[in-house]
N, C-alpha and C positions, 0 to 999 in steps of 0.2 A: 756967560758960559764958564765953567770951572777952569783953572788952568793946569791942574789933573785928576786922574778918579780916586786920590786918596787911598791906593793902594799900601801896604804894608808889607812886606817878606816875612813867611810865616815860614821854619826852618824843620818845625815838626807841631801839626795838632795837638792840643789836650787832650782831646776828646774828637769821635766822631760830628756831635752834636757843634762844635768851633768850626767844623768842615762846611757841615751844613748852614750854618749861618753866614758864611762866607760867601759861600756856591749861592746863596736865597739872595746877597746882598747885591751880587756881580750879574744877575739875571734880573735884576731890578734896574742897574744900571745899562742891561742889554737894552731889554723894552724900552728904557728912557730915553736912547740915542746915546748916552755917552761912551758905551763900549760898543764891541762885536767881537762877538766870538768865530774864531777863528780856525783853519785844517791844523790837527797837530802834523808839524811836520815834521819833530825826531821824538820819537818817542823819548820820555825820562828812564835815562839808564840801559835806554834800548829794550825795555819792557813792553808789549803791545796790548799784557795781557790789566795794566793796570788804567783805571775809570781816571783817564787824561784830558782837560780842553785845556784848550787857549781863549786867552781874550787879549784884546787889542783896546789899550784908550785910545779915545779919539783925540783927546785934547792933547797927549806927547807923541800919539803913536808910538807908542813902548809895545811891546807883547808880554803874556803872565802866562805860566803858564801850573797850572791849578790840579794836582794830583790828590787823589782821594785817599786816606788812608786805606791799607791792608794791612794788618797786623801780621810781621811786630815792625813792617812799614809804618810810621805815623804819620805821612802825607809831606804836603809842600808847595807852596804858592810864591812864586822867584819870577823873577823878570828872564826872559829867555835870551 
């Protein structure tokens, strides 16, 4: 078993298309067993209206939590 899910702090996307490859990678890891995702429970910035999960490794129990860009928002994937 991993000893984590090889996450990385992403501070703002290139592109939508970075987001989505992201979001495709961590719901690969969902179905796999190594994450789950998880209730958001503060929103980013206190925003409710922006496309927010969380995910959880299982291997550190860390939580990430995975915001979508909105322009001229670039998005953001951080450990919570």
């Amino acid at each position: 078993m991993a000893t984590d899910c090889g996450w990385v702090a992403v501070v703002a996307f290139s592109s939508f298309e970075d987001y989505e490859r992201l979001r495709r990678s961590i719901t690969g890891q969902v179905k796999g067993g190594e994450a789950e995702e998880r209730r958001v429970r503060k929103p980013y910035s206190g925003l409710e209206t922006l496309d927010e999960h969380w995910y959880r490794c299982r291997a550190t129990g860390d939580i990430w939590r995975l915001v979508a860009p909105d322009p001229p928002f670039p998005g953001i994937f951080e450990k919570t």
